[in-house]
C-alpha positions, 0 to 999 in steps of 0.5 A, a space after each residue: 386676509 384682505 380678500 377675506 376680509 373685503 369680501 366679508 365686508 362687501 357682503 356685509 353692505 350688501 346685507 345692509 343694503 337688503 335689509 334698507 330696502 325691505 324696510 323702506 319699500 312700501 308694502 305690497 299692495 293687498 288684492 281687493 276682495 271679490 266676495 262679499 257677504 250681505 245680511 238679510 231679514 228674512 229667508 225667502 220661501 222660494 226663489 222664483 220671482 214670477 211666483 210670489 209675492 215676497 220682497 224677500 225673493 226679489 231681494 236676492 235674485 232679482 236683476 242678480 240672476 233673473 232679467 226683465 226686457 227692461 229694469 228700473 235703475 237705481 233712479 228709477 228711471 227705465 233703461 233697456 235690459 234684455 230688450 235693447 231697444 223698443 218702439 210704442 205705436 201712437 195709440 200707446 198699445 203696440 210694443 215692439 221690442 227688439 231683444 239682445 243677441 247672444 243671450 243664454 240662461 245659465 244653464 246654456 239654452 239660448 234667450 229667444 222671442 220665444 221665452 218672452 212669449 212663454 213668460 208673458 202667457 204664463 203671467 197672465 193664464 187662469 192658472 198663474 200664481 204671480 203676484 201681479 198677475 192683474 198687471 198682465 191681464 192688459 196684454 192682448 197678445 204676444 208674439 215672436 216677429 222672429 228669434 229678436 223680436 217680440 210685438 206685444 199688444 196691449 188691450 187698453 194703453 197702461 202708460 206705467 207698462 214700462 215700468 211693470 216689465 222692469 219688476 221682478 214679477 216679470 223677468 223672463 224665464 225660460 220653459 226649460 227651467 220654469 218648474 223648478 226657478 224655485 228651488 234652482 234658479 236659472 236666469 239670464 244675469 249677471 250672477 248664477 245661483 250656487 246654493 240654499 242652505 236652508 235657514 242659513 244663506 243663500 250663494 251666488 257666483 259670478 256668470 262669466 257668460 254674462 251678456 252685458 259687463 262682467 260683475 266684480 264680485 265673484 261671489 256673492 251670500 246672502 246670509 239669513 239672520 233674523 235676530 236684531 242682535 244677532 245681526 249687529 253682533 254679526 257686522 261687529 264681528 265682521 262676519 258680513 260686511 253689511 246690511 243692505 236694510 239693517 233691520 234694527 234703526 236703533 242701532 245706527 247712531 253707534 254705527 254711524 260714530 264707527 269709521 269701520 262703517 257706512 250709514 246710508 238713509 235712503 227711500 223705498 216704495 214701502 207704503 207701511 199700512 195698517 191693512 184692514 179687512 173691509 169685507 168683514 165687520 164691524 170693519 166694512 163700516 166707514 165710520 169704524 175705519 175713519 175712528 181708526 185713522 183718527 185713533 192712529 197716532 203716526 209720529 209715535 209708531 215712527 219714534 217707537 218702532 222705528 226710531 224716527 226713521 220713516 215719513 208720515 203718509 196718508 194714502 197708499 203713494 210715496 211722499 218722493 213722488 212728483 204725483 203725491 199729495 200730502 193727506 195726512 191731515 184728512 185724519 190727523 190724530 183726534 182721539 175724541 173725533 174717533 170715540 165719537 165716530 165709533 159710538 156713531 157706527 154702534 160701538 160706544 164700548 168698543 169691541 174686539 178684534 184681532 192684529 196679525 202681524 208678520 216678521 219685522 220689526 216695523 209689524 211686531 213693534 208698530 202692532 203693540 204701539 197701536 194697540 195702545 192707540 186703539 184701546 184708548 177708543 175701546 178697541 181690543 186688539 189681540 197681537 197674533 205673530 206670525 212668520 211670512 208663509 203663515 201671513 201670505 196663506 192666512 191672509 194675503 192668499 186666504 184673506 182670513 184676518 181683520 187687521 194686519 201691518 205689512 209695507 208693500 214695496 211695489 213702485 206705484 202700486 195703488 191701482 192694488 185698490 182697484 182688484 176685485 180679489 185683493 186681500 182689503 175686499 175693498 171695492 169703489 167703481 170712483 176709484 175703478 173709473 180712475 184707474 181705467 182713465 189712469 190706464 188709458 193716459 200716456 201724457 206725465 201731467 194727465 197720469 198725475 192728476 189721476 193719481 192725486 185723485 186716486 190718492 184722495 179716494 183711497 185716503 177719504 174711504 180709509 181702506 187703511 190706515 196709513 202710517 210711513 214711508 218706510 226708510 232704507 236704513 243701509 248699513 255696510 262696510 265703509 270700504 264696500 261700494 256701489 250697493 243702492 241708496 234708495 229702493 225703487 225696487 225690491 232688489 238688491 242690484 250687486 253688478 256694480 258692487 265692488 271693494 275699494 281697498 
Protein backbone atom coordinates (compact mmCIF):
# COMPACT_ATOMS: atom_id res chain seq x y z
CA UNK A 1 0.00 0.00 0.00
CA UNK A 2 3.13 2.40 0.50
CA UNK A 3 4.45 1.65 -2.84
CA UNK A 4 1.11 2.48 -4.04
CA UNK A 5 0.57 5.14 -2.66
CA UNK A 6 3.86 6.81 -2.98
CA UNK A 7 3.94 6.22 -6.73
CA UNK A 8 0.27 7.92 -6.81
CA UNK A 9 1.57 10.50 -4.76
CA UNK A 10 4.75 11.06 -6.92
CA UNK A 11 2.70 11.20 -9.98
CA UNK A 12 0.72 13.36 -8.66
CA UNK A 13 3.52 16.15 -8.03
CA UNK A 14 4.55 15.32 -11.24
CA UNK A 15 1.20 16.65 -12.61
CA UNK A 16 1.63 19.42 -10.42
CA UNK A 17 4.80 20.32 -11.51
CA UNK A 18 3.63 19.86 -15.38
CA UNK A 19 0.73 21.68 -15.32
CA UNK A 20 3.10 24.88 -13.10
CA UNK A 21 5.18 24.74 -16.04
CA UNK A 22 2.68 25.39 -18.65
CA UNK A 23 1.28 28.09 -17.02
CA UNK A 24 4.26 29.90 -16.16
CA UNK A 25 6.39 29.10 -19.49
CA UNK A 26 5.97 32.34 -21.81
CA UNK A 27 3.75 31.53 -24.77
CA UNK A 28 5.46 30.29 -27.75
CA UNK A 29 6.53 33.15 -29.94
CA UNK A 30 4.10 33.77 -33.06
CA UNK A 31 5.73 33.70 -36.47
CA UNK A 32 5.90 36.84 -38.26
CA UNK A 33 3.49 37.28 -41.28
CA UNK A 34 5.11 37.04 -44.78
CA UNK A 35 2.41 38.54 -46.56
CA UNK A 36 0.79 41.38 -46.71
CA UNK A 37 -2.23 43.09 -48.42
CA UNK A 38 -2.20 46.84 -49.81
CA UNK A 39 -5.20 48.89 -50.44
CA UNK A 40 -5.20 50.77 -53.66
CA UNK A 41 -7.22 53.57 -55.59
CA UNK A 42 -7.29 52.64 -58.71
CA UNK A 43 -6.98 49.34 -60.76
CA UNK A 44 -4.07 49.80 -63.30
CA UNK A 45 -5.00 49.43 -67.13
CA UNK A 46 -2.37 47.50 -67.96
CA UNK A 47 1.06 46.47 -66.06
CA UNK A 48 3.50 47.65 -68.54
CA UNK A 49 5.23 50.62 -67.34
CA UNK A 50 7.11 51.48 -70.71
CA UNK A 51 3.87 51.93 -71.95
CA UNK A 52 1.59 54.09 -70.17
CA UNK A 53 1.28 56.87 -68.43
CA UNK A 54 -0.77 55.65 -65.14
CA UNK A 55 0.54 56.25 -61.82
CA UNK A 56 -1.29 53.24 -61.08
CA UNK A 57 1.06 50.65 -63.21
CA UNK A 58 4.04 52.10 -61.25
CA UNK A 59 2.27 51.85 -57.98
CA UNK A 60 2.44 47.81 -58.29
CA UNK A 61 5.11 46.95 -60.46
CA UNK A 62 7.72 49.47 -60.48
CA UNK A 63 10.99 48.72 -58.68
CA UNK A 64 8.77 45.33 -57.09
CA UNK A 65 8.85 43.45 -60.67
CA UNK A 66 10.72 45.88 -63.28
CA UNK A 67 14.25 47.46 -62.51
CA UNK A 68 15.78 50.46 -64.12
CA UNK A 69 20.02 50.71 -64.39
CA UNK A 70 19.57 52.98 -61.76
CA UNK A 71 16.47 53.79 -59.11
CA UNK A 72 15.36 56.88 -57.08
CA UNK A 73 15.60 55.70 -53.62
CA UNK A 74 13.19 56.61 -51.04
CA UNK A 75 15.25 60.09 -50.42
CA UNK A 76 15.42 60.78 -53.71
CA UNK A 77 18.79 60.28 -54.01
CA UNK A 78 20.16 58.02 -57.31
CA UNK A 79 21.63 54.76 -56.23
CA UNK A 80 22.79 51.83 -58.82
CA UNK A 81 20.20 49.13 -59.85
CA UNK A 82 20.97 46.89 -62.66
CA UNK A 83 23.88 48.99 -63.42
CA UNK A 84 26.41 48.55 -60.53
CA UNK A 85 28.34 51.28 -61.58
CA UNK A 86 28.76 54.00 -64.17
CA UNK A 87 31.25 56.88 -65.44
CA UNK A 88 30.26 60.52 -67.50
CA UNK A 89 32.76 61.51 -69.90
CA UNK A 90 33.59 65.57 -69.22
CA UNK A 91 31.22 66.89 -71.75
CA UNK A 92 28.51 65.12 -69.81
CA UNK A 93 27.39 63.18 -73.02
CA UNK A 94 28.92 59.69 -72.94
CA UNK A 95 27.54 57.22 -70.32
CA UNK A 96 29.28 54.21 -69.79
CA UNK A 97 27.35 51.88 -67.62
CA UNK A 98 28.71 48.40 -66.26
CA UNK A 99 25.79 45.87 -65.63
CA UNK A 100 25.31 43.38 -62.76
CA UNK A 101 26.29 39.75 -63.39
CA UNK A 102 24.14 36.83 -62.79
CA UNK A 103 20.81 38.80 -63.48
CA UNK A 104 17.89 36.79 -64.89
CA UNK A 105 14.01 38.16 -65.81
CA UNK A 106 11.69 35.89 -64.13
CA UNK A 107 11.08 33.78 -66.85
CA UNK A 108 14.65 32.40 -66.73
CA UNK A 109 16.26 34.25 -69.94
CA UNK A 110 19.66 36.15 -68.82
CA UNK A 111 19.89 40.20 -68.47
CA UNK A 112 22.68 41.28 -71.10
CA UNK A 113 23.70 44.85 -72.58
CA UNK A 114 21.50 43.58 -75.20
CA UNK A 115 18.10 44.33 -73.30
CA UNK A 116 19.42 47.87 -72.20
CA UNK A 117 19.92 48.26 -75.93
CA UNK A 118 16.48 46.72 -76.89
CA UNK A 119 14.62 48.98 -74.03
CA UNK A 120 16.35 52.42 -74.89
CA UNK A 121 15.73 51.77 -78.95
CA UNK A 122 12.00 50.72 -78.11
CA UNK A 123 11.69 53.98 -75.87
CA UNK A 124 12.77 56.33 -77.93
CA UNK A 125 11.51 54.66 -81.95
CA UNK A 126 8.75 56.71 -84.14
CA UNK A 127 6.50 54.03 -82.84
CA UNK A 128 6.66 54.16 -78.88
CA UNK A 129 3.95 54.44 -76.94
CA UNK A 130 6.07 55.35 -73.43
CA UNK A 131 4.84 57.93 -71.66
CA UNK A 132 7.93 59.80 -71.60
CA UNK A 133 9.03 59.20 -74.76
CA UNK A 134 10.78 62.98 -75.10
CA UNK A 135 13.00 61.99 -72.40
CA UNK A 136 14.56 59.65 -74.79
CA UNK A 137 14.76 61.51 -77.79
CA UNK A 138 18.38 63.10 -76.14
CA UNK A 139 19.85 59.35 -76.72
CA UNK A 140 22.06 59.47 -79.73
CA UNK A 141 23.23 56.04 -79.68
CA UNK A 142 23.14 52.62 -77.50
CA UNK A 143 25.66 50.27 -77.51
CA UNK A 144 26.34 46.74 -76.12
CA UNK A 145 30.61 47.11 -75.27
CA UNK A 146 29.99 43.55 -74.15
CA UNK A 147 27.48 41.14 -72.51
CA UNK A 148 27.99 44.06 -69.15
CA UNK A 149 28.38 46.78 -70.61
CA UNK A 150 26.45 49.33 -71.99
CA UNK A 151 27.76 53.16 -73.79
CA UNK A 152 25.06 55.43 -74.16
CA UNK A 153 25.70 58.53 -75.93
CA UNK A 154 23.57 61.42 -75.52
CA UNK A 155 22.86 64.14 -78.37
CA UNK A 156 23.19 67.24 -75.93
CA UNK A 157 23.98 66.75 -72.19
CA UNK A 158 20.66 66.24 -69.74
CA UNK A 159 22.10 67.04 -66.35
CA UNK A 160 18.64 65.08 -64.48
CA UNK A 161 19.56 61.74 -66.87
CA UNK A 162 20.19 59.88 -63.97
CA UNK A 163 17.51 60.22 -62.74
CA UNK A 164 15.23 59.72 -66.04
CA UNK A 165 16.74 56.18 -66.16
CA UNK A 166 15.54 55.43 -62.09
CA UNK A 167 11.53 56.05 -63.45
CA UNK A 168 9.55 53.72 -64.20
CA UNK A 169 9.44 54.59 -67.61
CA UNK A 170 12.47 53.22 -68.02
CA UNK A 171 12.98 49.89 -66.74
CA UNK A 172 14.76 47.33 -68.75
CA UNK A 173 12.86 44.72 -70.46
CA UNK A 174 13.47 42.27 -72.02
CA UNK A 175 12.32 41.28 -76.00
CA UNK A 176 11.50 37.93 -75.29
CA UNK A 177 8.78 39.13 -72.99
CA UNK A 178 8.21 42.98 -74.28
CA UNK A 179 4.77 42.13 -76.19
CA UNK A 180 2.79 40.75 -73.56
CA UNK A 181 4.55 43.03 -69.98
CA UNK A 182 1.03 43.95 -70.25
CA UNK A 183 -0.96 41.52 -69.07
CA UNK A 184 2.17 39.02 -67.76
CA UNK A 185 4.73 40.89 -66.45
CA UNK A 186 8.36 39.57 -66.68
CA UNK A 187 10.88 41.81 -65.01
CA UNK A 188 14.15 41.51 -63.10
CA UNK A 189 12.88 42.34 -59.36
CA UNK A 190 12.65 41.39 -56.37
CA UNK A 191 8.97 40.37 -56.60
CA UNK A 192 7.45 38.35 -59.76
CA UNK A 193 3.84 38.74 -60.95
CA UNK A 194 1.38 35.90 -59.95
CA UNK A 195 -1.99 37.01 -61.08
CA UNK A 196 -4.86 39.72 -62.17
CA UNK A 197 -8.13 39.38 -60.76
CA UNK A 198 -9.53 41.69 -62.90
CA UNK A 199 -11.62 44.39 -60.88
CA UNK A 200 -10.31 42.83 -57.57
CA UNK A 201 -6.29 42.42 -56.93
CA UNK A 202 -3.36 41.99 -58.34
CA UNK A 203 -0.68 39.21 -56.74
CA UNK A 204 2.99 39.13 -56.61
CA UNK A 205 5.38 36.40 -55.05
CA UNK A 206 8.74 36.87 -53.80
CA UNK A 207 11.93 36.01 -56.77
CA UNK A 208 14.08 33.69 -55.01
CA UNK A 209 16.52 34.34 -57.91
CA UNK A 210 16.57 37.74 -57.13
CA UNK A 211 19.84 39.29 -57.61
CA UNK A 212 20.23 41.78 -54.89
CA UNK A 213 18.77 40.76 -50.84
CA UNK A 214 15.86 38.69 -50.67
CA UNK A 215 12.40 40.47 -49.75
CA UNK A 216 10.70 39.62 -46.76
CA UNK A 217 7.58 39.11 -47.77
CA UNK A 218 6.79 36.17 -49.57
CA UNK A 219 3.65 37.50 -50.96
CA UNK A 220 2.43 40.30 -51.90
CA UNK A 221 -1.93 42.15 -53.19
CA UNK A 222 -2.81 44.57 -54.30
CA UNK A 223 -6.38 44.60 -53.68
CA UNK A 224 -8.13 47.29 -55.78
CA UNK A 225 -10.87 49.17 -53.82
CA UNK A 226 -12.34 52.21 -55.33
CA UNK A 227 -14.94 53.35 -52.63
CA UNK A 228 -13.74 55.76 -50.13
CA UNK A 229 -15.85 53.78 -47.62
CA UNK A 230 -15.26 50.50 -48.79
CA UNK A 231 -11.63 51.17 -48.03
CA UNK A 232 -12.01 52.40 -44.28
CA UNK A 233 -14.67 49.58 -43.97
CA UNK A 234 -12.09 47.41 -45.25
CA UNK A 235 -8.71 48.51 -42.95
CA UNK A 236 -11.15 48.37 -39.94
CA UNK A 237 -11.83 44.93 -40.64
CA UNK A 238 -8.44 44.23 -41.46
CA UNK A 239 -8.99 42.77 -44.64
CA UNK A 240 -5.78 44.86 -45.79
CA UNK A 241 -3.27 45.78 -43.50
CA UNK A 242 -3.08 49.45 -45.18
CA UNK A 243 -3.13 51.89 -47.58
CA UNK A 244 0.18 53.22 -49.04
CA UNK A 245 -2.07 56.51 -50.08
CA UNK A 246 -5.44 56.14 -48.31
CA UNK A 247 -7.82 57.81 -50.64
CA UNK A 248 -10.21 59.45 -48.03
CA UNK A 249 -7.96 62.63 -45.57
CA UNK A 250 -11.10 62.85 -43.66
CA UNK A 251 -10.73 59.84 -42.30
CA UNK A 252 -7.36 60.01 -40.36
CA UNK A 253 -7.97 62.06 -37.21
CA UNK A 254 -10.00 58.58 -36.38
CA UNK A 255 -7.25 56.43 -37.62
CA UNK A 256 -4.62 58.58 -36.05
CA UNK A 257 -6.50 58.16 -32.29
CA UNK A 258 -6.49 54.23 -33.21
CA UNK A 259 -3.25 52.47 -31.84
CA UNK A 260 -4.02 49.43 -34.05
CA UNK A 261 -2.83 52.05 -36.80
CA UNK A 262 0.06 54.27 -38.45
CA UNK A 263 -0.64 57.66 -39.92
CA UNK A 264 2.32 58.67 -41.97
CA UNK A 265 1.79 62.27 -43.80
CA UNK A 266 4.72 62.60 -46.29
CA UNK A 267 5.33 64.38 -49.72
CA UNK A 268 5.01 63.50 -53.30
CA UNK A 269 5.99 65.01 -56.70
CA UNK A 270 2.31 65.62 -57.41
CA UNK A 271 1.79 69.15 -59.03
CA UNK A 272 -2.27 69.06 -58.61
CA UNK A 273 -3.20 71.38 -61.49
CA UNK A 274 -6.34 72.62 -62.98
CA UNK A 275 -4.81 71.50 -66.75
CA UNK A 276 -6.31 73.79 -69.41
CA UNK A 277 -6.68 73.60 -73.10
CA UNK A 278 -4.44 76.70 -74.39
CA UNK A 279 -4.93 75.75 -78.03
CA UNK A 280 -8.66 76.04 -77.94
CA UNK A 281 -10.73 79.15 -77.21
CA UNK A 282 -11.54 81.32 -75.46
CA UNK A 283 -8.68 79.49 -73.27
CA UNK A 284 -5.64 80.36 -75.86
CA UNK A 285 -6.17 84.02 -74.44
CA UNK A 286 -3.83 85.03 -71.65
CA UNK A 287 -6.25 87.23 -70.11
CA UNK A 288 -8.79 84.29 -69.78
CA UNK A 289 -6.30 82.20 -68.15
CA UNK A 290 -4.69 85.01 -65.50
CA UNK A 291 -8.97 85.68 -64.49
CA UNK A 292 -8.89 82.22 -63.72
CA UNK A 293 -5.61 81.94 -61.39
CA UNK A 294 -7.34 85.02 -59.81
CA UNK A 295 -10.75 83.03 -59.63
CA UNK A 296 -9.06 80.04 -57.84
CA UNK A 297 -9.41 79.95 -54.42
CA UNK A 298 -6.26 77.26 -53.54
CA UNK A 299 -7.02 77.24 -49.55
CA UNK A 300 -10.72 76.02 -49.94
CA UNK A 301 -9.95 73.29 -52.73
CA UNK A 302 -7.16 71.85 -49.96
CA UNK A 303 -9.78 72.23 -46.88
CA UNK A 304 -12.43 70.98 -48.99
CA UNK A 305 -11.18 68.24 -51.16
CA UNK A 306 -8.67 67.33 -49.10
CA UNK A 307 -9.10 68.36 -45.62
CA UNK A 308 -6.33 70.36 -45.40
CA UNK A 309 -3.74 68.23 -46.38
CA UNK A 310 -1.74 69.67 -49.41
CA UNK A 311 0.70 72.67 -49.99
CA UNK A 312 -0.27 75.63 -52.26
CA UNK A 313 1.62 76.03 -55.35
CA UNK A 314 2.08 78.36 -58.19
CA UNK A 315 3.74 76.99 -60.87
CA UNK A 316 4.40 73.25 -62.13
CA UNK A 317 7.42 72.42 -59.31
CA UNK A 318 7.60 70.73 -55.63
CA UNK A 319 7.59 73.07 -52.81
CA UNK A 320 10.42 70.25 -51.29
CA UNK A 321 12.53 71.21 -53.64
CA UNK A 322 15.96 73.29 -53.31
CA UNK A 323 15.06 74.89 -56.75
CA UNK A 324 11.30 76.14 -56.15
CA UNK A 325 9.99 79.41 -55.91
CA UNK A 326 7.14 80.33 -54.16
CA UNK A 327 4.57 81.78 -56.87
CA UNK A 328 1.61 81.71 -55.30
CA UNK A 329 1.43 85.52 -55.13
CA UNK A 330 1.60 86.07 -59.00
CA UNK A 331 -2.22 85.40 -58.84
CA UNK A 332 -3.38 85.37 -55.18
CA UNK A 333 -7.18 85.11 -55.08
CA UNK A 334 -8.73 88.46 -56.32
CA UNK A 335 -12.29 87.95 -57.66
CA UNK A 336 -12.90 91.46 -59.13
CA UNK A 337 -9.21 91.49 -60.87
CA UNK A 338 -10.54 88.54 -62.48
CA UNK A 339 -13.97 89.87 -63.59
CA UNK A 340 -11.99 92.58 -65.03
CA UNK A 341 -9.59 90.79 -66.64
CA UNK A 342 -12.25 88.47 -68.37
CA UNK A 343 -14.67 91.71 -69.47
CA UNK A 344 -10.87 92.51 -70.74
CA UNK A 345 -10.25 89.25 -73.12
CA UNK A 346 -14.28 89.82 -74.14
CA UNK A 347 -16.48 88.06 -71.98
CA UNK A 348 -18.00 90.57 -69.53
CA UNK A 349 -20.75 87.76 -69.07
CA UNK A 350 -18.67 85.16 -69.00
CA UNK A 351 -19.30 81.72 -70.97
CA UNK A 352 -19.49 78.03 -70.90
CA UNK A 353 -17.00 75.35 -70.67
CA UNK A 354 -16.60 71.99 -69.87
CA UNK A 355 -14.42 70.31 -66.64
CA UNK A 356 -13.35 66.82 -67.22
CA UNK A 357 -12.37 65.21 -64.26
CA UNK A 358 -10.88 61.45 -63.71
CA UNK A 359 -11.31 59.01 -60.64
CA UNK A 360 -10.13 60.66 -57.36
CA UNK A 361 -11.01 62.46 -55.02
CA UNK A 362 -8.71 65.16 -55.17
CA UNK A 363 -10.35 65.69 -59.42
CA UNK A 364 -14.17 64.89 -58.61
CA UNK A 365 -14.09 66.96 -55.07
CA UNK A 366 -11.68 69.94 -56.39
CA UNK A 367 -13.80 70.08 -59.69
CA UNK A 368 -17.36 71.07 -57.66
CA UNK A 369 -15.32 73.19 -55.29
CA UNK A 370 -13.98 75.34 -58.45
CA UNK A 371 -16.85 75.21 -60.06
CA UNK A 372 -18.00 77.49 -57.49
CA UNK A 373 -14.89 79.75 -57.79
CA UNK A 374 -15.53 79.87 -61.39
CA UNK A 375 -19.24 80.84 -61.57
CA UNK A 376 -18.79 83.79 -59.27
CA UNK A 377 -16.62 85.51 -62.43
CA UNK A 378 -19.31 84.26 -65.03
CA UNK A 379 -17.72 80.72 -65.78
CA UNK A 380 -19.94 77.82 -66.29
CA UNK A 381 -18.51 74.83 -66.04
CA UNK A 382 -20.26 71.25 -66.63
CA UNK A 383 -18.58 68.62 -64.42
CA UNK A 384 -18.04 65.47 -66.70
CA UNK A 385 -16.76 62.45 -64.62
CA UNK A 386 -14.87 60.04 -66.25
CA UNK A 387 -12.74 56.78 -65.47
CA UNK A 388 -8.82 56.89 -65.87
CA UNK A 389 -8.92 55.01 -69.55
CA UNK A 390 -11.48 57.41 -70.52
CA UNK A 391 -9.24 60.64 -69.46
CA UNK A 392 -6.16 59.13 -70.82
CA UNK A 393 -7.99 58.74 -74.51
CA UNK A 394 -10.16 61.59 -74.58
CA UNK A 395 -7.85 64.10 -73.30
CA UNK A 396 -4.47 63.04 -72.38
CA UNK A 397 -3.95 61.12 -75.82
CA UNK A 398 -6.58 62.99 -77.86
CA UNK A 399 -6.39 66.16 -76.02
CA UNK A 400 -10.29 66.83 -76.73
CA UNK A 401 -11.35 68.95 -73.27
CA UNK A 402 -11.03 72.70 -72.20
CA UNK A 403 -10.49 71.93 -68.47
CA UNK A 404 -9.44 69.03 -66.50
CA UNK A 405 -7.69 68.14 -62.93
CA UNK A 406 -5.26 65.84 -62.79
CA UNK A 407 -1.74 65.47 -60.21
CA UNK A 408 1.34 64.66 -62.32
CA UNK A 409 3.37 62.70 -60.37
CA UNK A 410 6.63 62.92 -62.35
CA UNK A 411 10.00 63.90 -60.41
CA UNK A 412 10.93 67.21 -61.80
CA UNK A 413 8.57 67.22 -64.68
CA UNK A 414 8.26 70.77 -65.92
CA UNK A 415 10.14 70.37 -68.99
CA UNK A 416 6.40 68.45 -69.97
CA UNK A 417 5.85 72.70 -70.77
CA UNK A 418 8.58 72.67 -73.35
CA UNK A 419 6.73 69.38 -75.72
CA UNK A 420 5.27 70.54 -78.83
CA UNK A 421 2.70 67.45 -78.60
CA UNK A 422 1.66 67.78 -74.99
CA UNK A 423 -1.89 67.78 -74.10
CA UNK A 424 -1.90 71.87 -72.80
CA UNK A 425 -1.12 72.61 -76.70
CA UNK A 426 1.20 75.28 -74.80
CA UNK A 427 4.04 76.44 -76.97
CA UNK A 428 6.98 79.32 -75.50
CA UNK A 429 10.33 79.48 -77.46
CA UNK A 430 11.34 81.45 -73.51
CA UNK A 431 10.54 78.66 -71.88
CA UNK A 432 12.16 76.21 -75.15
CA UNK A 433 15.58 78.16 -74.66
CA UNK A 434 15.49 77.28 -71.08
CA UNK A 435 14.88 74.07 -70.97
CA UNK A 436 17.58 73.47 -73.82
CA UNK A 437 20.45 75.71 -71.31
CA UNK A 438 18.54 73.35 -68.45
CA UNK A 439 19.61 70.46 -70.67
CA UNK A 440 22.84 71.15 -71.51
CA UNK A 441 23.86 72.35 -67.62
CA UNK A 442 25.46 69.80 -65.11
CA UNK A 443 26.59 72.11 -62.37
CA UNK A 444 23.60 71.93 -59.24
CA UNK A 445 23.68 75.78 -58.93
CA UNK A 446 23.35 76.77 -62.91
CA UNK A 447 20.55 73.95 -63.33
CA UNK A 448 18.59 75.62 -60.42
CA UNK A 449 18.44 78.96 -61.90
CA UNK A 450 16.94 77.71 -64.86
CA UNK A 451 14.56 75.94 -63.02
CA UNK A 452 13.09 79.08 -61.02
CA UNK A 453 12.98 80.92 -64.42
CA UNK A 454 11.24 78.03 -65.93
CA UNK A 455 9.03 78.35 -62.97
CA UNK A 456 8.50 82.02 -63.40
CA UNK A 457 7.66 81.46 -67.20
CA UNK A 458 4.99 78.90 -66.76
CA UNK A 459 3.35 80.64 -63.77
CA UNK A 460 3.23 84.27 -65.33
CA UNK A 461 1.69 82.80 -68.82
CA UNK A 462 -0.91 80.80 -66.53
CA UNK A 463 -0.84 77.57 -68.72
CA UNK A 464 -2.44 76.34 -65.32
CA UNK A 465 -4.00 76.73 -62.82
CA UNK A 466 -1.92 75.45 -59.90
CA UNK A 467 -3.38 74.18 -56.93
CA UNK A 468 -1.31 71.90 -54.20
CA UNK A 469 1.26 69.76 -53.80
CA UNK A 470 -0.50 66.69 -53.08
CA UNK A 471 0.11 64.69 -49.69
CA UNK A 472 1.12 61.16 -48.98
CA UNK A 473 -1.51 60.28 -46.78
CA UNK A 474 -0.12 56.68 -45.70
CA UNK A 475 -2.31 54.79 -43.60
CA UNK A 476 -1.32 51.03 -42.42
CA UNK A 477 -0.99 48.82 -39.68
CA UNK A 478 1.03 49.93 -36.60
CA UNK A 479 2.91 46.53 -36.83
CA UNK A 480 3.62 46.69 -40.63
CA UNK A 481 7.37 48.50 -41.40
CA UNK A 482 9.55 49.76 -44.21
CA UNK A 483 6.60 51.19 -46.64
CA UNK A 484 7.89 54.62 -47.87
CA UNK A 485 6.87 58.08 -46.23
CA UNK A 486 7.47 60.41 -48.96
CA UNK A 487 6.99 59.38 -52.99
CA UNK A 488 9.83 60.60 -55.02
CA UNK A 489 8.55 58.36 -57.36
CA UNK A 490 5.26 56.31 -58.34
CA UNK A 491 6.08 53.27 -56.33
CA UNK A 492 5.23 51.28 -54.14
CA UNK A 493 8.94 49.76 -53.03
CA UNK A 494 7.99 46.45 -50.86
CA UNK A 495 11.79 45.22 -50.54
CA UNK A 496 12.36 46.21 -47.13
CA UNK A 497 8.60 45.74 -45.81
CA UNK A 498 8.29 43.33 -43.24
CA UNK A 499 6.04 42.80 -39.88
CA UNK A 500 7.45 43.46 -36.69
CA UNK A 501 5.61 41.26 -34.63
Amino acid sequence: MHRIASGTARGALMAAATVLALWSAPPAAEAARTDVVLGVRLEPPHLDPTAGAAAAIDEVVFINVFEGLTQVDRDGSVKPALAESWTISEDGRTYVFQLREGVTFHDGTDFTAEDVVFSFDRARADDSVNAQKGKFEVIDTVTADSPTQVTVTLKRPVGDFLITLGTGDAVIVAPESAETNKSEPVGTGPFRFSRWVQGDRIELVRNPDFWGPAARLDKATFKIIGDNAAAFAALMAGDVDGFPIYPAPENLPQFETDPRFAVVVGSTEGETILATNNARPPFDDLKVRQAIAHAIDRQAIIDGAMFGYGTPIGSHFAPHHPAHVDLTGTYPHDIDKAKALLAEAGHPDGFKATLKLPPPSYARRGGEILASDLKKIGIELELIPLEWAQWLEQVFKGKDYDLTIVSHTEANDIDIYARDDYYFNYASPDLKAVMERLNATTDTEGRYALMREAQEIVSRDAVNGYLFQLAKTGVWDARLKGLWENAPVQANDLTGVYWDE
